[in-house]
Legacy VTK file of the C-alpha trace (Angstrom):
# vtk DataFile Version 3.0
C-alpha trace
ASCII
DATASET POLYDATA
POINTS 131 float
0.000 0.000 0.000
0.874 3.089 -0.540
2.117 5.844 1.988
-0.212 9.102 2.032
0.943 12.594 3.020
0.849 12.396 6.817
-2.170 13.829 8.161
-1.807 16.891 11.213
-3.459 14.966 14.434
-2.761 11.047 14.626
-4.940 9.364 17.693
-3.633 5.884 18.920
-6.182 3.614 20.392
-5.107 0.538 22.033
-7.731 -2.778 21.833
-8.381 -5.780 22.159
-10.952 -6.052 18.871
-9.343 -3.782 16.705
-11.993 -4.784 13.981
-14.869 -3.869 15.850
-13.523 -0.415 17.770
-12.085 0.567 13.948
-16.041 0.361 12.492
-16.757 1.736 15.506
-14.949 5.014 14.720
-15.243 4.979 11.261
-19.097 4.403 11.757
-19.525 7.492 13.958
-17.354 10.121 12.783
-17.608 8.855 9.240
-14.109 7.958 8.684
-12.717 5.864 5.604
-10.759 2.912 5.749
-6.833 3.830 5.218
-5.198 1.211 6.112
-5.614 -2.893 7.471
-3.007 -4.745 9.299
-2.986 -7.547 11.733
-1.840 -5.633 13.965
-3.798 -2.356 13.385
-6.554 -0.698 11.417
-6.545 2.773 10.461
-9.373 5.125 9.472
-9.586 8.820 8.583
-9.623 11.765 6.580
-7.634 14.120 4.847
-7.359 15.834 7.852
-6.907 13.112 10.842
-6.268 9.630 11.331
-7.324 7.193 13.790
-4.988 4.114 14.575
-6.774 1.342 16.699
-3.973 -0.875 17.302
-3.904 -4.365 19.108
-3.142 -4.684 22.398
0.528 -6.029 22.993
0.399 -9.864 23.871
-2.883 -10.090 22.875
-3.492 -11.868 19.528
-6.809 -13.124 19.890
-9.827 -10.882 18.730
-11.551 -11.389 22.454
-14.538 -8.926 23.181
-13.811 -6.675 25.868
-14.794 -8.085 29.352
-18.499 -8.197 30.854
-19.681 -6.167 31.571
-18.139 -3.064 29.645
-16.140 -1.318 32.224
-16.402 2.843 31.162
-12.989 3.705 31.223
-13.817 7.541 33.258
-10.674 7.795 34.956
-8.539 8.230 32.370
-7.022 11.508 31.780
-7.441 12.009 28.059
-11.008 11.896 26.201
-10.716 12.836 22.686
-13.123 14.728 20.849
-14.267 15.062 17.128
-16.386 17.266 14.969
-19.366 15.560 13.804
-22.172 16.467 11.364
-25.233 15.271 13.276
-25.354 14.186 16.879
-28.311 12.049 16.479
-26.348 10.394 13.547
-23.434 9.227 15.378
-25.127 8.301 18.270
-27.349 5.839 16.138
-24.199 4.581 14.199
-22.168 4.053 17.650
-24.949 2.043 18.868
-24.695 -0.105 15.950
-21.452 -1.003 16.378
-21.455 -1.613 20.276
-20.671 1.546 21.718
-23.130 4.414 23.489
-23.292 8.004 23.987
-25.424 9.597 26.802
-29.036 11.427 25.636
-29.124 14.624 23.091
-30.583 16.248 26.094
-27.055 15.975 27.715
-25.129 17.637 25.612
-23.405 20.855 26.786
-22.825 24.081 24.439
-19.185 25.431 24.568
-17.562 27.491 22.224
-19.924 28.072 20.270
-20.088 23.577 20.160
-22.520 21.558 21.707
-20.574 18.589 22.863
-21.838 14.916 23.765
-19.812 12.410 25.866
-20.091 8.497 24.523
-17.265 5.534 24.613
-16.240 2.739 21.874
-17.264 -0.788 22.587
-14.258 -1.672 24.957
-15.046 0.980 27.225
-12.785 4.221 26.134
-14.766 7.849 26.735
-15.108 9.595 23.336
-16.633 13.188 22.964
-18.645 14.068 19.530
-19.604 17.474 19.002
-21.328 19.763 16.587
-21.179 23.552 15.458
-24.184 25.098 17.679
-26.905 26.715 15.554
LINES 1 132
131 0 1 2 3 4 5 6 7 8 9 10 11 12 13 14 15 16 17 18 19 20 21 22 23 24 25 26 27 28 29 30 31 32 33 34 35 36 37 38 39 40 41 42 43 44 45 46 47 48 49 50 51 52 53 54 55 56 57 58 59 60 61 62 63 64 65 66 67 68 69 70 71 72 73 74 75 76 77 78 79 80 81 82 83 84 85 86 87 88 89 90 91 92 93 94 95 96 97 98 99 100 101 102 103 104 105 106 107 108 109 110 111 112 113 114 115 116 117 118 119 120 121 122 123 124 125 126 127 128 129 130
């Protein structure tokens, strides 16, 4: 495959189903399919890229534990532009993940923002140009 020009943000998500968190990002955010390892999957645009990459030592494609375990106390929650917040909620619950109700959402600059996480559990943020 060829190499594209390298895109200006580059998120690294480690899992254990890199398969099934990939869709799940490039579901949501509609992302395209860049590149398809063994090891990693990476989807994106001309403008960021998303690597889900397998966890180290783990080779099997094993489903997060039960239940899904929200990862909240992690320090980092990324957070991408979306179209429609109705639309990527519906397409994150299609492909095992959640976000909380529209009602939720919070307006900050000049954003309304809406907290979710990916089917093994990591906190993602979608958000939409307030109207």
């Amino acid at each position: 495959m060829s190499i594209s020009h390298p895109v200006h943000a580059l998120t690294v998500i480690y899992a254990r189903n890199i398969e099934r968190v990939a869709e799940f990002y490039r579901n949501t955010l509609s992302l395209a399919l860049v590149e398809q390892d063994d090891a990693f999957v990476v989807v994106g645009n001309p403008h960021y890229e998303i690597a889900v990459v397998r966890m180290a030592g783990d080779r099997t494609q094993t489903p997060a534990p039960a239940p899904l375990h929200v990862r909240t106390e992690t320090p980092i929650k990324c957070a991408f532009l979306v179209e429609n917040l109705e639309q990527a909620r519906s397409a994150a619950e299609s492909c095992g993940g959640a976000f909380k109700p529209l009602a939720s959402a919070w307006r900050w600059r000049e954003q309304l923002h809406l907290d979710g996480h990916d089917p093994e559990g990591n906190v993602v943020q979608v958000r939409v140009i307030a109207t």
